[in-house]
C-alpha positions in Angstrom: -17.9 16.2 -10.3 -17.1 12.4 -10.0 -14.5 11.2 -7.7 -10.9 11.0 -9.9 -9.8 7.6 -7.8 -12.1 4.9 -6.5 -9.7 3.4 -4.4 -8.8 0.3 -2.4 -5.9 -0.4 -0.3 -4.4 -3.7 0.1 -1.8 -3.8 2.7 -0.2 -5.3 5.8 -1.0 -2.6 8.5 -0.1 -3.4 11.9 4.2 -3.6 11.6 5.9 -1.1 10.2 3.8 2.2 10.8 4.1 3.3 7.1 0.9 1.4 6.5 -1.2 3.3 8.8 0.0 6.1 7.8 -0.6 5.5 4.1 -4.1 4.8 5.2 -4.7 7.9 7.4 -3.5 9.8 4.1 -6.2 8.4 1.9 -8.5 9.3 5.1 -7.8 13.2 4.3 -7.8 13.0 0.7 -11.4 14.4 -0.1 -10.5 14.0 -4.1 -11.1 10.2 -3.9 -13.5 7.5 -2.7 -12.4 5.2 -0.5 -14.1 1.7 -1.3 -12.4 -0.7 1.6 -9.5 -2.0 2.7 -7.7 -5.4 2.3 -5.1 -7.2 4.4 -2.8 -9.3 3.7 0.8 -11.7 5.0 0.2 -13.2 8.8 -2.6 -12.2 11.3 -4.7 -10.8 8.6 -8.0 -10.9 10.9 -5.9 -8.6 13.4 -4.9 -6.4 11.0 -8.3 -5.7 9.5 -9.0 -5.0 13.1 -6.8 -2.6 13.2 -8.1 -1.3 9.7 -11.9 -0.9 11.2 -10.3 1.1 14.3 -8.4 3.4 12.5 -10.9 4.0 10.5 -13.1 4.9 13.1 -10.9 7.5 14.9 -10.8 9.3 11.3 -15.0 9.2 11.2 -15.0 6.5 8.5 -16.9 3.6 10.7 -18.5 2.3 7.9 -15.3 1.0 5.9 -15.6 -2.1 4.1 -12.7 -4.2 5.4 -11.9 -7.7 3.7 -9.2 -10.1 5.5 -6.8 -11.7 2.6 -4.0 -14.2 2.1 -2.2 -15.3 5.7 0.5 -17.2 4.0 2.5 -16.4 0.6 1.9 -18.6 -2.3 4.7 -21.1 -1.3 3.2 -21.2 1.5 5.6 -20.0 4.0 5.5 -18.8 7.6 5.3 -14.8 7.6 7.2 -12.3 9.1 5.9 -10.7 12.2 7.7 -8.0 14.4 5.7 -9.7 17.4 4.2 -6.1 18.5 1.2 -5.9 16.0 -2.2 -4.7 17.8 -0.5 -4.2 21.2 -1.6 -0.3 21.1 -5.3 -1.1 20.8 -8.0 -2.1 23.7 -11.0 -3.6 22.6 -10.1 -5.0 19.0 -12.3 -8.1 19.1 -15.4 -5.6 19.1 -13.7 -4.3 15.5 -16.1 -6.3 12.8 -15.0 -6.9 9.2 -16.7 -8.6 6.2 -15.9 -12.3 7.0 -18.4 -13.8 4.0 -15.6 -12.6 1.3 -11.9 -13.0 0.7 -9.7 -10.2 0.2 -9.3 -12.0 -3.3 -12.7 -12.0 -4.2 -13.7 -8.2 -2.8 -10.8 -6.7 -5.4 -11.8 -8.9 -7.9 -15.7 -8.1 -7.6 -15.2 -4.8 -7.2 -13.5 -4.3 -9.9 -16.3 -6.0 -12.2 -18.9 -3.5 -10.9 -16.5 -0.5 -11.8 -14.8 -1.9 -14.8 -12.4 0.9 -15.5 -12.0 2.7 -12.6 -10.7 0.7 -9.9 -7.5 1.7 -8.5 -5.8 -0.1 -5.8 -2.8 1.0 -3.7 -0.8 -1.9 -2.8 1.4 -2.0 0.1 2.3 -5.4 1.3 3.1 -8.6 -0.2 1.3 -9.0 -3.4 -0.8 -12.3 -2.7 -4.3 -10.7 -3.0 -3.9 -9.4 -5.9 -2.2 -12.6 -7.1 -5.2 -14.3 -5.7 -7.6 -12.0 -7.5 -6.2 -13.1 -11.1 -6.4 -16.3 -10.5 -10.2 -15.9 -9.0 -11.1 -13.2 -12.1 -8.9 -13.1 -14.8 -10.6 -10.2 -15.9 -9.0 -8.4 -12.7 -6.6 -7.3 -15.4 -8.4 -5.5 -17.6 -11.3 -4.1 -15.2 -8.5 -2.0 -12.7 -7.6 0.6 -13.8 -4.4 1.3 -12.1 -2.2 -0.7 -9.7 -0.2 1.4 -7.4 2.6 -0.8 -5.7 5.1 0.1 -2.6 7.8 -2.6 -3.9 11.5 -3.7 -5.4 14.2 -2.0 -5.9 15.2 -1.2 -8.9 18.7 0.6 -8.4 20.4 -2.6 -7.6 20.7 -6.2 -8.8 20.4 -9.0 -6.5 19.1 -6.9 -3.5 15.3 -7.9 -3.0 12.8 -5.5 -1.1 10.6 -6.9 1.8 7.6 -6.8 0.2 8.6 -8.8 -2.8 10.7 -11.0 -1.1 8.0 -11.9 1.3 6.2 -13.1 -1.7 8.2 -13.1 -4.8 6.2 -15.7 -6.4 2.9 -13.2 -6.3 5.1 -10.1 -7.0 6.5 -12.0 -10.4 2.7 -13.0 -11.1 1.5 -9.2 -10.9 3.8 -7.9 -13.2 3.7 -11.1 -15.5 -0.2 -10.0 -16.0 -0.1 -7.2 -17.8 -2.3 -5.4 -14.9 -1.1 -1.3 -15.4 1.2 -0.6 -12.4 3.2 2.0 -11.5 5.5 0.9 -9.0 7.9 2.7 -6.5 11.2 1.0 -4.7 12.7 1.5 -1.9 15.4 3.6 -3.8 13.0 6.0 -3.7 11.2 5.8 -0.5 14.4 5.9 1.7 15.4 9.3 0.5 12.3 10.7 2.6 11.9 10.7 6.3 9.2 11.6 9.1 11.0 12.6 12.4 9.6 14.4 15.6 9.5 18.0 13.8 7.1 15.8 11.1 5.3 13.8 13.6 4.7 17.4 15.7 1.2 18.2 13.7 0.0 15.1 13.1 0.0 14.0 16.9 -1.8 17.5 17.2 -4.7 16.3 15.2 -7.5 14.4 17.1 -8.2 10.9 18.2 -6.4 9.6 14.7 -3.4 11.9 15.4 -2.5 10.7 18.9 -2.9 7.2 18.1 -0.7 7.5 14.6 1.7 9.5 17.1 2.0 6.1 19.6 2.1 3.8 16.2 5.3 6.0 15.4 6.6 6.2 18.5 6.4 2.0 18.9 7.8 1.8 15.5 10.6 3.9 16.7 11.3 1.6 19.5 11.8 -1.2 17.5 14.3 -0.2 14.9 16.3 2.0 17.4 15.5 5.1 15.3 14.3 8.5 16.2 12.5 8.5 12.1 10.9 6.5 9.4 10.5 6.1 5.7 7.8 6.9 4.6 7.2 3.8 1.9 3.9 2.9 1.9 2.8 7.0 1.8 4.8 7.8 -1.4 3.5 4.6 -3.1 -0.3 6.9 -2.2 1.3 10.1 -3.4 2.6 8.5 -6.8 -1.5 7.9 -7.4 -2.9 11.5 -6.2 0.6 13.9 -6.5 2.0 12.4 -9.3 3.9 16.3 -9.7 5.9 15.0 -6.9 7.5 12.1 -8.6 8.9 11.4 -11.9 8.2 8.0 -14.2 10.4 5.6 -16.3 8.1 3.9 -18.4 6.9 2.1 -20.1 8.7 -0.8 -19.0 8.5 -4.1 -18.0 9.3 -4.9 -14.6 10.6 -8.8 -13.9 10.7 -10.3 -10.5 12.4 -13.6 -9.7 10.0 -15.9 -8.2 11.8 -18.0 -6.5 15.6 -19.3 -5.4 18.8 -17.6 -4.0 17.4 -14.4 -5.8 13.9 -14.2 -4.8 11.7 -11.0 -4.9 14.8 -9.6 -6.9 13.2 -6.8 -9.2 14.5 -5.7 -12.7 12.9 -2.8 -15.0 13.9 -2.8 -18.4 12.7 -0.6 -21.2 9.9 -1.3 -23.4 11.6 -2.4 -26.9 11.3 0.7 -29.5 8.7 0.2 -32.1 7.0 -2.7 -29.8 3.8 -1.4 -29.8 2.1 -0.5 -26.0 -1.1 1.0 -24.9 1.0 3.8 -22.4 -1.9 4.4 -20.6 -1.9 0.8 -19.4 2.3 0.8 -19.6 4.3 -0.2 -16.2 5.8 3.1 -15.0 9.0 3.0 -12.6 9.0 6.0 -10.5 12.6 7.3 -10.3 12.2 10.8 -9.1 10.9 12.8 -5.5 10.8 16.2 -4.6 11.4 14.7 -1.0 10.9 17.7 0.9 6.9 18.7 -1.2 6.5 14.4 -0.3 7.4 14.9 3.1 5.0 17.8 3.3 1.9 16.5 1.7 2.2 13.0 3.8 1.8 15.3 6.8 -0.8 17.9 5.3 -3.1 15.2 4.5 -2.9 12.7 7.8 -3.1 16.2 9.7 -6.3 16.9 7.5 -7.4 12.9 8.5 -7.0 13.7 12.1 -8.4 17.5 12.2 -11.7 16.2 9.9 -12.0 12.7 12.7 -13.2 13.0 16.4 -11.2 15.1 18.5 
């Protein structure tokens, strides 16, 4: 039977540890095809590093890795926490594709599968900014567009990941590309603490070093737990019985000003016609506790299927 999701991740691993573990997730799902990985917002040659060695502590060596956009589009410094890659010996021997840009992987990939591309996006949205501007067709050859990002509970209270790069974020969803998109309204109603972290620092050479990415997160913001963002944006795409939509809509982000990354969803006027298999979809329900439990089931499954 083919593969339901041919997926690629675009994210900003190497900060906050939900990206790692979003990735370790898609390492235990067997339902899906992992194509690659892109990185995007600051170091993003140490972060595809730190792709390639994850991936191989879960047994997946050969994952295509494709280093993005550094900068956002206004060209500002990013963020960094200032810890990134400090848990890892050895990265420089970690080899990526260095003859294609994060931009031009998605976008080419997506040409060869016309259809049935989806891509889990977890960071600033540059690449995929990047990739419509480099294939306009990007649009219509994804299939799906799942993004960690906004907040949509609020006015005038902008999420990292679109403020980071609000111009992108209001180019995305300007597109047309099919998303379905999950704030942090959602996302901060789950948690991973130690009773969480217990099985997945049980499970192999991937486990244990998830376990010291937690535990380094946990050091920096002075917490003994952490949302688990990036991993519901991955549930959304393979346990959608977890969450509930809102949809279709149209999602506006403000690109630019004292309001930047703001996010806004408002309803798809009645009678407008929409193809709502290509709608935007705000997710604005979680069974927290099944989340909870399937984040952990499948990085324990990662860990237990890796080297020990």
């Amino acid at each position: 039977m083919a593969n339901p999701h041919r997926v690629i991740l675009d994210t900003d691993i190497g900060s906050d540890v939900d990206d790692a573990l979003a990735l370790a997730m898609l390492f235990g799902a067997t339902d899906i095809e992992l194509l690659g990985v892109t990185t995007v917002y600051g170091d993003v040659d140490l972060r595809a590093r730190i792709a390639r060695r994850l991936a191989r502590l879960a047994g997946h060596d050969g994952l295509a890795v494709a280093s993005g956009a550094e900068r956002p589009l206004s060209g500002a410094e990013a963020w960094w926490a200032g810890f990134e890659g400090q848990l890892y010996s050895d990265l420089g021997g970690e080899v990526f594709m260095e003859d294609v840009t994060a931009a031009e992987f998605l976008a080419q990939t997506a040409a060869d599968i016309p259809g049935e591309l989806d891509v889990v996006a977890v960071g600033p949205l540059t690449n995929l900014a990047a990739a419509i501007r480099t294939d306009p067709a990007f649009v219509s050859n994804v299939r799906r567009v799942y993004v960690m990002g906004g907040r949509f509970d609020v006015r005038e209270q902008a999420e990292h990941n679109f403020k980071c790069d609000a111009e992108a974020a209001a180019e995305v969803f300007a597109s047309g590309i099919p998303v379905t998109v999950v704030g942090l309204e959602i996302t901060t109603r789950a948690r991973i603490g130690p009773d969480e972290l217990a099985p997945i620092a049980a499970a192999g050479a991937l486990g244990r070093q998830i376990e010291a990415e937690v535990h380094q997160w946990w050091q920096y913001t002075e917490h003994q737990w952490n949302h688990p963002h990036d991993p519901i944006a991955v549930l959304a795409m393979l346990r959608p019985d977890l969450l509930g939509l809102t949809g279709p809509v149209r999602v506006r982000v403000e690109p630019e000003g004292d309001l930047a990354g703001v996010s806004v969803a408002e309803p798809v006027p009645v009678g407008e016609g929409v193809d709502t298999a290509r709608a935007t979809y705000v997710v604005d329900r979680i069974n927290v506790a099944g989340a909870v439990a399937a984040t952990v089931a499948l990085i324990k499954a990662a860990g237990d299927l890796g080297p020990s």
